[in-house]
DOTORKE-165099 format. One record per residue: residue in one letter; x, y, z of N, C-alpha, C, O in turn. Coordinates in steps of 0.02 Angstrom, whole numbers, padded with zeros to 5 digits, always signed. Layout:
N
aXYZXYZXYZXYZ ...
This chain:
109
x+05785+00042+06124+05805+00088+06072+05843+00147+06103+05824+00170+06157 x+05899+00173+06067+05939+00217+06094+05883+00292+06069+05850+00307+06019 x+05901+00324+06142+05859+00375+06098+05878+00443+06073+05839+00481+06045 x+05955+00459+06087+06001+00507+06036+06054+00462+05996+06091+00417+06015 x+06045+00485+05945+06130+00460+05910+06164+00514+05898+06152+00565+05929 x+06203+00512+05859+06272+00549+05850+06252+00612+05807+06264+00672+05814 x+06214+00574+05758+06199+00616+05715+06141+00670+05737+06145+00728+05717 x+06083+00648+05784+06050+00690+05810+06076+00742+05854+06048+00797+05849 x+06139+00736+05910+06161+00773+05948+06200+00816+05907+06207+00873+05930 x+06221+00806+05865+06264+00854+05808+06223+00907+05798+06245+00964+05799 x+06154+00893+05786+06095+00933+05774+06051+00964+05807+06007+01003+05789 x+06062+00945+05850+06022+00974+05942+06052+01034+05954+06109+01031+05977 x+06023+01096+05940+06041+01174+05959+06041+01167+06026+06012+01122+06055 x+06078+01214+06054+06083+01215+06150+06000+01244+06179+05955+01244+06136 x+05985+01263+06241+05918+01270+06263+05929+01340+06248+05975+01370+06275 x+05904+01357+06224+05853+01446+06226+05897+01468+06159+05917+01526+06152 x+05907+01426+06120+05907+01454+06064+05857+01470+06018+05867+01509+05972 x+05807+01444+06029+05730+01470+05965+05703+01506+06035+05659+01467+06053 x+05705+01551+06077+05683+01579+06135+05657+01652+06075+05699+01691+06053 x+05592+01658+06060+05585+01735+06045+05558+01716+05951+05522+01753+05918 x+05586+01651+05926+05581+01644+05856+05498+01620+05838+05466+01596+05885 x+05472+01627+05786+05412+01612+05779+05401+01539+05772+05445+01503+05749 x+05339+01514+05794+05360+01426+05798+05352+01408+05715+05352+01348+05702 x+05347+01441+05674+05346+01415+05598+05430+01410+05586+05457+01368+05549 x+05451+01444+05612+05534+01446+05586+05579+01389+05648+05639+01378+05640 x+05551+01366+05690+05578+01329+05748+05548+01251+05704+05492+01231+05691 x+05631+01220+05691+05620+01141+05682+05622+01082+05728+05665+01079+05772 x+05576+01035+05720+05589+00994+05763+05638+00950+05741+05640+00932+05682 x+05686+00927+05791+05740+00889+05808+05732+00798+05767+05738+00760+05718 x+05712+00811+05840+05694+00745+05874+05618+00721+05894+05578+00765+05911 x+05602+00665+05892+05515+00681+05931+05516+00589+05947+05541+00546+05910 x+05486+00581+06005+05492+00548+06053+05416+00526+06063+05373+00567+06046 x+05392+00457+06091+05335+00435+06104+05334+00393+06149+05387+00373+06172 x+05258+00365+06179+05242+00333+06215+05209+00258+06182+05149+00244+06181 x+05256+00223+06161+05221+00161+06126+05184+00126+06140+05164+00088+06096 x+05146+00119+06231+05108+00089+06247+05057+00128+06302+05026+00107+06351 x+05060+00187+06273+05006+00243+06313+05022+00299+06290+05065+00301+06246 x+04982+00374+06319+04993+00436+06308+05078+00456+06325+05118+00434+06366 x+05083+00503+06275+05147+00551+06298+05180+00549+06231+05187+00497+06201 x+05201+00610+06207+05237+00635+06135+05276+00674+06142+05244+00725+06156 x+05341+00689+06142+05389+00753+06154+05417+00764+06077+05443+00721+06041 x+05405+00829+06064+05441+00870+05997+05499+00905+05996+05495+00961+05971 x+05551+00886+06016+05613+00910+06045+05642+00949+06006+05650+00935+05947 x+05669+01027+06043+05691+01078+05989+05755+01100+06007+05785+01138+05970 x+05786+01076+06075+05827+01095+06099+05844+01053+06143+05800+01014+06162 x+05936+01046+06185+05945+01010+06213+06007+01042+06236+06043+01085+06210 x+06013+01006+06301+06072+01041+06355+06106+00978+06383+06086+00948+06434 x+06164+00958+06342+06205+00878+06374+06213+00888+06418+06192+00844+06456 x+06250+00954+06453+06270+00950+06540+06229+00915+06582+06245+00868+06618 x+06139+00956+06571+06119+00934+06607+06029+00886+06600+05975+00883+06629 x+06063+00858+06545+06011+00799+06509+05943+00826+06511+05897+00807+06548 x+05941+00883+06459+05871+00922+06503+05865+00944+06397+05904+00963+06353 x+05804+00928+06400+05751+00934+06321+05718+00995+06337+05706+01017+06393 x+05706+01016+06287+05657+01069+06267+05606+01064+06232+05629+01077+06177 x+05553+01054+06225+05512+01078+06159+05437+01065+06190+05416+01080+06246 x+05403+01031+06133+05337+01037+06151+05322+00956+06183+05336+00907+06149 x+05298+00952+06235+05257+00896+06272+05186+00890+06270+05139+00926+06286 x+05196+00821+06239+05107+00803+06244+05086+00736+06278+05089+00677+06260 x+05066+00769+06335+05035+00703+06390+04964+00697+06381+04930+00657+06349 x+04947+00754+06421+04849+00760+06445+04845+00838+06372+04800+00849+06331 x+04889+00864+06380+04873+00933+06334+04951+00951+06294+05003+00928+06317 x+04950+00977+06258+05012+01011+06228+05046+01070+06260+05023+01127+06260 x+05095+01055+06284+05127+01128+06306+05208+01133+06315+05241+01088+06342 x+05234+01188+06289+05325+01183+06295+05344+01183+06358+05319+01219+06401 x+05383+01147+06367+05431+01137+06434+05475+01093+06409+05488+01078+06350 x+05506+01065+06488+05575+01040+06497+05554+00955+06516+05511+00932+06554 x+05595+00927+06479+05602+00863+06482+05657+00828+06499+05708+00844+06469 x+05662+00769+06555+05721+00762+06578+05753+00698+06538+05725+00646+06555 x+05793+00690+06500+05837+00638+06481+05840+00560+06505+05842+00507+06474 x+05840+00578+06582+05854+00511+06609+05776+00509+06617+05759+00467+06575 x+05733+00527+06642+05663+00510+06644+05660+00480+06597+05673+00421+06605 x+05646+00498+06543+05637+00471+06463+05651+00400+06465+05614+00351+06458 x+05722+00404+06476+05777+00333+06457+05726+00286+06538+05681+00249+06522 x+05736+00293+06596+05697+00258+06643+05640+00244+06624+05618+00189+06638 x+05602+00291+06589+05520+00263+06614+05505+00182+06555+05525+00167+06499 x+05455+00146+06615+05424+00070+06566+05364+00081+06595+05347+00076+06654 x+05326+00098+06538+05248+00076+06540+05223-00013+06543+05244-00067+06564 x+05172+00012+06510+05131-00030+06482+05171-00083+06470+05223-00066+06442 x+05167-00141+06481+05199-00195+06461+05269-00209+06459+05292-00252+06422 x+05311-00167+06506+05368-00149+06504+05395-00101+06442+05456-00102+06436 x+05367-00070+06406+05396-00020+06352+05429+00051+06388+05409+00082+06437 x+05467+00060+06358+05513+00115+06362+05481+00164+06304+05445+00152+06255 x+05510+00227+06333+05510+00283+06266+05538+00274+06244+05594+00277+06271 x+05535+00247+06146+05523+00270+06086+05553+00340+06052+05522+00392+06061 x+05608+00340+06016+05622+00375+05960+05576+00380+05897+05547+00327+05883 x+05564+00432+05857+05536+00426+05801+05584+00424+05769+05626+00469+05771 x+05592+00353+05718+05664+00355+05675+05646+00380+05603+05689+00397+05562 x+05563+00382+05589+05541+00390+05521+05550+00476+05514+05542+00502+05459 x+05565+00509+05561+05570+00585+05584+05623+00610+05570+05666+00622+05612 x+05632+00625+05493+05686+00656+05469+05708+00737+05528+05665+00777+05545 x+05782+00744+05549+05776+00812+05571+05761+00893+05558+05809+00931+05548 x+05701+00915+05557+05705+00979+05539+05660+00985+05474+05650+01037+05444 x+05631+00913+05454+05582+00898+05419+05497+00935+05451+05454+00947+05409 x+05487+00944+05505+05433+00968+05532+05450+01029+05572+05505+01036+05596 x+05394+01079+05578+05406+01146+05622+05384+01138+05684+05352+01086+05691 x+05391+01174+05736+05364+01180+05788+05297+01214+05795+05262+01215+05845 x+05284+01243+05734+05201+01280+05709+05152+01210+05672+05091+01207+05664 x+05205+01162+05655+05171+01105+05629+05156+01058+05682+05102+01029+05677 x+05191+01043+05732+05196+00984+05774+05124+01014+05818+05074+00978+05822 x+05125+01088+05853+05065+01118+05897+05015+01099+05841+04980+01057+05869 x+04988+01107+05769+04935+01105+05725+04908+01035+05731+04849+01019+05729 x+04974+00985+05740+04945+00885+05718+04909+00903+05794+04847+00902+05795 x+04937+00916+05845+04932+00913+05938+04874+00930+05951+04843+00898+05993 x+04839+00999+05911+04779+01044+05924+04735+00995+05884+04686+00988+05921 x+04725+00959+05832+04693+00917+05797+04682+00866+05832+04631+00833+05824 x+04732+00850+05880+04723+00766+05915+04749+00736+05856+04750+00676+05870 x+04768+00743+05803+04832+00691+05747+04880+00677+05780+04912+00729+05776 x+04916+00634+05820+04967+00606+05854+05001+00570+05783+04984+00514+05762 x+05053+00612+05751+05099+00573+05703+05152+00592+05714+05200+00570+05683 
């Protein structure tokens, strides 16, 4: 599965643009999974130069940082699976005050 299209990068703000904004008003993008183990990225931002994500990561715990592009696209788990797009993930349909609330619950949706 491709995991930007056209229409998502149209929509991908550059990095440190929600830098300072409250996470209720910060939308998520994009959001990304691990289909055959842990790992969830809530992507709020993105930098083409240098294939580098922003938002919230959930491996072992929830926390914002930087996510690398080609990692993403490289990694095969479990059974050979790759990371996963959420395609049911309308953009900007969820907050970044919503995505930390499912994360702090342990709701992985």
């Amino acid at each position: 599965m491709k995991l930007l299209t056209k229409e998502i990068l149209k929509k991908l703000p550059p990095l440190y643009t929600n830098d300072g904004k409250p996470a209720d008003t910060v939308p998520i993008i994009v959001k990304f999974f691990n289909p055959g183990g842990t790992g969830t990225w809530y992507i709020t931002e993105y930098s083409p130069e240098e294939r580098m994500f922003y938002g919230l990561c959930c491996i072992h715990e929830a926390e914002m940082g930087y996510v690398s592009q080609d990692e993403l696209e490289q990694f095969r788990g479990r059974f050979g699976l790759g990371i996963e797009r959420d395609k049911w993930l309308d953009p900007g349909e969820m907050t970044l005050a919503q995505a930390m609330e499912k994360e702090k619950d342990g709701r992985h949706v």
